[in-house]
C-alpha positions as CSV (number, residue, x, y, z in Angstrom):
1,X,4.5,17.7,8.8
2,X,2.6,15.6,5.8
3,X,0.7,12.4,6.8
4,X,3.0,9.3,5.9
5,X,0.5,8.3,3.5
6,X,1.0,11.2,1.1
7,X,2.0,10.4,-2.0
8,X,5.1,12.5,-3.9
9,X,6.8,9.8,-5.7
10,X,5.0,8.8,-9.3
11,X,5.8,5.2,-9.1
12,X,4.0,2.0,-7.4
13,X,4.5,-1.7,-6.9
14,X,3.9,-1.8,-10.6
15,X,6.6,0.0,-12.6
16,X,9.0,-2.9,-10.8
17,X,9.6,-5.8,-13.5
18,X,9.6,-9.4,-12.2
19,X,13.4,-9.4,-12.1
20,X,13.8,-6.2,-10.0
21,X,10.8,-7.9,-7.4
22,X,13.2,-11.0,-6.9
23,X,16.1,-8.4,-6.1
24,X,14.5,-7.1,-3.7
25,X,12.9,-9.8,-2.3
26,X,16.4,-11.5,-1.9
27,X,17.9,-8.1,-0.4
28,X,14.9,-8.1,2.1
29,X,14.7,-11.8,3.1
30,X,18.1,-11.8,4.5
31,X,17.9,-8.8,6.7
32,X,18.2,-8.9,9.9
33,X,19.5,-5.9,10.9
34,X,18.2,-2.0,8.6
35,X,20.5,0.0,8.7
36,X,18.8,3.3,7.1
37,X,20.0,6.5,5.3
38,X,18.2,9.4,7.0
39,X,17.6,12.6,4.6
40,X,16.1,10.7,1.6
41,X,15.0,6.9,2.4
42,X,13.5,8.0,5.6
43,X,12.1,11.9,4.7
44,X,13.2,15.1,2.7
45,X,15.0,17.0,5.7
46,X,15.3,20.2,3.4
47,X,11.8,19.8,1.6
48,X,11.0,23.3,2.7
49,X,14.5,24.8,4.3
50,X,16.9,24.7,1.2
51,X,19.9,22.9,1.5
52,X,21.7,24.4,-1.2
53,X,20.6,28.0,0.7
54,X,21.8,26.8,3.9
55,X,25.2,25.7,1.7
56,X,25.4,29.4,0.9
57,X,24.8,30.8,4.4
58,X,28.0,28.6,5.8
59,X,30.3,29.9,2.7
60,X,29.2,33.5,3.6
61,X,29.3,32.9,7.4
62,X,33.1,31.9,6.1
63,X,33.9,35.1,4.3
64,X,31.8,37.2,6.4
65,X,35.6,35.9,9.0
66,X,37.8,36.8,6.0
67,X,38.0,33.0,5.5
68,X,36.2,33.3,1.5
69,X,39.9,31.9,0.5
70,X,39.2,28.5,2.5
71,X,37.0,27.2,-0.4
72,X,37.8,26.5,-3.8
73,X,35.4,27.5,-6.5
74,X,34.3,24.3,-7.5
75,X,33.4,23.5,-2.9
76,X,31.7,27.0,-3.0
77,X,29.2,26.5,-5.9
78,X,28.3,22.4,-4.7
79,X,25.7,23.8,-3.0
80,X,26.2,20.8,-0.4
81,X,26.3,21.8,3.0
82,X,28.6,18.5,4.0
83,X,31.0,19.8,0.9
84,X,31.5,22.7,2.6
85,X,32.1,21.1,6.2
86,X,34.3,19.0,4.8
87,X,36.8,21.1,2.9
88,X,36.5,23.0,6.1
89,X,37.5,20.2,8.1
90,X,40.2,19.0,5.8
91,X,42.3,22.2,6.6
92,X,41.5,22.6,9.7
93,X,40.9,19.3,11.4
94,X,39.7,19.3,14.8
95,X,39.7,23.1,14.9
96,X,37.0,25.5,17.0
97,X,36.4,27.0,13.7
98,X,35.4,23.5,12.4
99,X,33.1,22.5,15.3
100,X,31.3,26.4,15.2
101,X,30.7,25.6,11.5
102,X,29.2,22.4,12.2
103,X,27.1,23.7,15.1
104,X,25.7,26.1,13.0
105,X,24.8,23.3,9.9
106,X,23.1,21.2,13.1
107,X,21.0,24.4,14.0
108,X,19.7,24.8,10.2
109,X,19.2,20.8,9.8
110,X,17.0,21.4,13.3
111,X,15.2,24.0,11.9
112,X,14.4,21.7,8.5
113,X,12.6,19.0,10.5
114,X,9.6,21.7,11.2
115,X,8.4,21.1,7.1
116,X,10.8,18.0,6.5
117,X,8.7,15.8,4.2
118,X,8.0,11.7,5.1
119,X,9.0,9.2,2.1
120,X,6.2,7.7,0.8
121,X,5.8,4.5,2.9
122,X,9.0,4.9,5.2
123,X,6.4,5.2,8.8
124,X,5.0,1.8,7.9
125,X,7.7,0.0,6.3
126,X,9.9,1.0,9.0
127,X,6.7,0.0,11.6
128,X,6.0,-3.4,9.7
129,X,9.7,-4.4,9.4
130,X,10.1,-3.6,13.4
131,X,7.0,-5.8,14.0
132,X,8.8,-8.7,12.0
133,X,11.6,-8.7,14.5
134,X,14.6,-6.8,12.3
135,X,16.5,-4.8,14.3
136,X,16.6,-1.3,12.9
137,X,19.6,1.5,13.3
138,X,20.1,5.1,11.5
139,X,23.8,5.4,9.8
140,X,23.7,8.8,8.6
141,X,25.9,11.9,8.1
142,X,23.2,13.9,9.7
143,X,23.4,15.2,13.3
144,X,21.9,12.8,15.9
145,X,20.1,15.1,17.3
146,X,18.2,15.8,14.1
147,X,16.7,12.4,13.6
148,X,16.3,12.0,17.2
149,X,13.7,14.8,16.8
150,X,11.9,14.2,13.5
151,X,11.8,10.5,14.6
152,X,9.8,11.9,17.6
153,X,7.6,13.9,15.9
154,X,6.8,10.7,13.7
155,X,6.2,8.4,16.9
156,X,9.7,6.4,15.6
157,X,12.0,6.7,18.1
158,X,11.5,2.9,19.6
159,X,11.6,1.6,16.1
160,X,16.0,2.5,16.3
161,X,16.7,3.3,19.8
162,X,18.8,3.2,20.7
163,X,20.8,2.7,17.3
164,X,21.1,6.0,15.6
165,X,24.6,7.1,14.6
166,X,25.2,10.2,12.6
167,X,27.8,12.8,12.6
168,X,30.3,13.2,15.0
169,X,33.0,15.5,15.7
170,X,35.4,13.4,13.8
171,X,34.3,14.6,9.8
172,X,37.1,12.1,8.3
173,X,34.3,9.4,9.7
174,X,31.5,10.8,7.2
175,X,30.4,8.5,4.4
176,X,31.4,7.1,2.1
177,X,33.5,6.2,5.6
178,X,31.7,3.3,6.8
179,X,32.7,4.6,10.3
180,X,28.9,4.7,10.9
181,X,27.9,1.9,9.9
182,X,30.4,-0.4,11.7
183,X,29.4,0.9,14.7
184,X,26.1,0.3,14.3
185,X,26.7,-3.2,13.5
186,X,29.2,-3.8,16.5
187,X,26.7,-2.3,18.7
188,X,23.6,-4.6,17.5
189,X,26.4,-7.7,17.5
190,X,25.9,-8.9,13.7
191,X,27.4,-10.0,10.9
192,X,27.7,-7.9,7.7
193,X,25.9,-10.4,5.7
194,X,23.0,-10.5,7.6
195,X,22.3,-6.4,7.6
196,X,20.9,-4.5,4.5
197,X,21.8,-0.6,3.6
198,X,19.2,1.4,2.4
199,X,20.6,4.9,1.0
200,X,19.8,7.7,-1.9
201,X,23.4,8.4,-2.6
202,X,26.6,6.9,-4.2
203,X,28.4,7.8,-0.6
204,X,25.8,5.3,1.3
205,X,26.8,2.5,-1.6
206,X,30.3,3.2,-1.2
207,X,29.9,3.4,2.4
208,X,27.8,-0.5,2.7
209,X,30.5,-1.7,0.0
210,X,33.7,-0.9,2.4
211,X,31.6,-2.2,5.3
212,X,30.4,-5.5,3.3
213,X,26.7,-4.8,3.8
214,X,24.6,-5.5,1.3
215,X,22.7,-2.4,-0.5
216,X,19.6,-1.3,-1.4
217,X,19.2,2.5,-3.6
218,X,15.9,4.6,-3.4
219,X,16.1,7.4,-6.1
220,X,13.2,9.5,-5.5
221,X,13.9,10.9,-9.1
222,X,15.5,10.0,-12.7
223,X,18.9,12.2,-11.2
224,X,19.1,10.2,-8.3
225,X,18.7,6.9,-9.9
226,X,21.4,7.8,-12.7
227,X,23.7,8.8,-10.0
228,X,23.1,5.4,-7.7
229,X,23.6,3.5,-11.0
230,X,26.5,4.9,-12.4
231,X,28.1,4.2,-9.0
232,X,27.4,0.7,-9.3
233,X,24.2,-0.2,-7.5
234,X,22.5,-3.2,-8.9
235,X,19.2,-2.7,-7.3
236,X,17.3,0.9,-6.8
237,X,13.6,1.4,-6.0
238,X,11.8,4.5,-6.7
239,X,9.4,3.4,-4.5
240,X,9.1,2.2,-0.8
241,X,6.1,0.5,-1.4
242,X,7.6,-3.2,-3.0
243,X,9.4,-2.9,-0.2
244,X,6.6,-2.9,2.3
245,X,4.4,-5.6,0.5
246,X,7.8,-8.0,0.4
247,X,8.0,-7.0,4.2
248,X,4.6,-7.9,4.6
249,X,4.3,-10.9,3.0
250,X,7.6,-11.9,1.4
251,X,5.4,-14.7,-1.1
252,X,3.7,-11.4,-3.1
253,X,4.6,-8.1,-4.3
């Protein structure tokens, strides 16, 4: 595991224009409640434990049961684990086959948390905006148990407990379902308005959209960013760190 205060992201406080600041100034000054992505805004889960491999090894695990017919073409090569739990799922709701399958993706996401990777500034944003009395949750399509134990090894666990909702047995209630999300704001008792979504994909934005929470994007990359734009978010960071100074002291950046 990296120190938090490694540096993989190019950008600072100072590639943000004056307009973007405001944004997310606005976005953070209203927040009350966090509710956080986990793989990306919080740490690269599969930084050294390939999720496209582990993709591969569920398709194979498939065929290896004379099941290669359960995935089209197009599911097979997404190299997306939760693709291929989902199509699963959507044949064969509620199945044993479906809950082996997603046993075995909760096994490899466990074994990813060993050489996950921190986001640049996540530990101490996620410290400072504790400190400042928002009440943090986790609304993920991970597995609980998975960012109940890299929020451990990171000393976390207080910062969200006990508000950490991820996968379920139920697939249909993945994002860009906002299953997740409601429940984390039913269980913390507020108001849509008064939360703020932070997420790396269009599924989180669609997800806080349905919910009416409002949304923040961190690309760590030009591909992420195009994606989170072309799905309509307004604001997108490529850096934690504006983020933390805002949190900090919400008068500077």
């Amino acid at each position: 595991m990296t120190s938090e205060t490694t540096r993989t992201d190019p950008a600072t406080a100072e590639t943000e224009t004056e307009t973007e600041l405001n944004e997310i100034r606005d976005l953070a000054k209203g927040a009350r409640v966090v509710l956080w992505d986990f793989d990306g805004p919080i740490c690269r889960l599969f930084a050294g434990h390939s999720a496209e491999r582990v993709a591969d090894d569920l398709a194979s695990w498939l065929e290896g049961r004379g099941l290669h017919r359960l995935l089209t073409d197009e599911e097979r090569e997404s190299l997306d684990p939760h693709v291929v739990l989902r199509a699963v799922d959507r044949r064969h709701p509620g199945s044993d086959l479906v809950a082996e399958l997603e046993e075995r993706l909760t096994q490899e996401e466990l074994r990813a948390t060993a050489s996950a990777m921190p986001t640049p500034y996540a530990d101490p944003l996620i410290r400072t905006w504790t400190a400042v009395g928002a009440r943090l949750a986790i609304a993920t399509n991970n597995s609980p148990r998975v960012v109940r134990e890299y929020l451990a090894s990171r000393g976390l666990v207080p910062c969200f407990a006990p508000h950490i909702y991820g996968r379920t047995q139920e697939l249909n209630h993945l994002k860009p379902d906002p299953h997740c999300i409601n429940r984390a704001l039913n269980a913390i008792g507020a108001a849509p308005a008064t939360a703020l979504m932070i997420g790396d994909t269009p599924s989180d934005l669609h997800a806080a959209r349905a919910a009416g929470v409002p949304f923040l994007g961190y690309a760590r990359n030009d591909h992420k960013n195009k994606l989170l734009r072309d799905a309509g978010a307004l604001t997108v960071v490529d850096s934690l760190l504006p983020v933390l100074r805002l949190v900090r002291d919400p008068r500077q950046a």
